[in-house]
N, C-alpha and C positions, 0 to 999 in steps of 0.2 A: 513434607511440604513440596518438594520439587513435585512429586506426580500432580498433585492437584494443580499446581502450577502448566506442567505441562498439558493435564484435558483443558485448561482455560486456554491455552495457545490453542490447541487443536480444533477446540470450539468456534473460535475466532476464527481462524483460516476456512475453514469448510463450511459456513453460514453461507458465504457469498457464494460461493461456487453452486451449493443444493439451489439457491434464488436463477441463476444463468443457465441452470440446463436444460431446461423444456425448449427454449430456442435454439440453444447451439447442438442439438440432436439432430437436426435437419428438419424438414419440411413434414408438417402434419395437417390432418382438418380434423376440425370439431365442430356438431352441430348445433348450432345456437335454438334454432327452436324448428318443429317437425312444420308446422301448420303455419305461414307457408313455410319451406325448407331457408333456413338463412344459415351458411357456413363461414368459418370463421379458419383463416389458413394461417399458420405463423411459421418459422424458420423460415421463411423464405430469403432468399437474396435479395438485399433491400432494393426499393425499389424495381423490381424485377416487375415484366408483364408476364400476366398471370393467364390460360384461359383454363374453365373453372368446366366440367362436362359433368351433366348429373344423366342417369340412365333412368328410364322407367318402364314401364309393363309394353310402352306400346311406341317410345321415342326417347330422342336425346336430347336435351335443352345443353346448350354451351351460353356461355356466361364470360367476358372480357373484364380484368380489373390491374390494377398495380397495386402492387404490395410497398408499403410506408418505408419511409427511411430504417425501420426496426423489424422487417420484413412480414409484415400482418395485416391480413386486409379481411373483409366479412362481405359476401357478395350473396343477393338472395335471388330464388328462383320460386317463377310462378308456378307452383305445384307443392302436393305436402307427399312425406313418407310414410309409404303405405307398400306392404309387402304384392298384393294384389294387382293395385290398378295405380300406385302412383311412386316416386323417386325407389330406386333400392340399391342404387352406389354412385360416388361421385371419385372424379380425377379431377387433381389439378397439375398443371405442366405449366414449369415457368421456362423466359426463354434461353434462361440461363443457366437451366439444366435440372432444376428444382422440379422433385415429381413425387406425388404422393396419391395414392389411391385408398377409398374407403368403402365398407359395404354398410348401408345405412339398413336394409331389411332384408332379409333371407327368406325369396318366396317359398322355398320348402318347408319350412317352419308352420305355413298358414294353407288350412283349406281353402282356397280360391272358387267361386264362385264364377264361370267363365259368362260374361256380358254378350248377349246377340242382337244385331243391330236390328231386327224386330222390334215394334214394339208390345 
């Protein structure tokens, strides 16, 4: 009786904890949908200003937001991810120290077809 007793203790204490860790890890991103690109940042320090850089084939879009008292914010940018010709990594840098980088496509992975501005 005691063991089964105690995995019910143990079960109880470590429920809560598996639900708190994807934030309390620190700062990540994840992307919500490719077409257009909408990222979704959490661990941040709440409220923190956020700016958001995504990288592409041929520029950089940067993106401004604050992250909510629970430190998550979702910020979308005019472009989709595409290893070629559109997003293929994004940073976010907060000002309070929160920094996480992602690589959204690996143009080595894809034959690229190079664009000439001929028509």
């Amino acid at each position: 009786m005691r063991g089964i007793a105690l995995v019910t203790l143990l079960g109880v204490s470590i429920a809560p904890l598996a639900q708190a860790a994807p934030d309390s890890t620190g700062p990540a991103l994840q992307v919500l949908d490719k077409a257009p690109l909408v990222l979704r940042g959490t661990g941040f320090v709440p409220t923190e200003r956020v700016k958001v850089t995504v990288v592409t084939a041929h520029a950089q879009l940067a993106g401004r937001t604050q992250a909510s008292g629970v430190g998550r914010f979702v910020v979308r940018f005019d472009t989709d991810v595409d290893a070629c010709y559109g997003a293929r990594a994004a940073t976010a840098v907060g000002r309070r120290g929160s920094r996480v980088s992602i690589v959204l496509e690996r143009p080595w992975q894809r034959h690229c077809v190079e664009l000439s501005g001929a028509p």
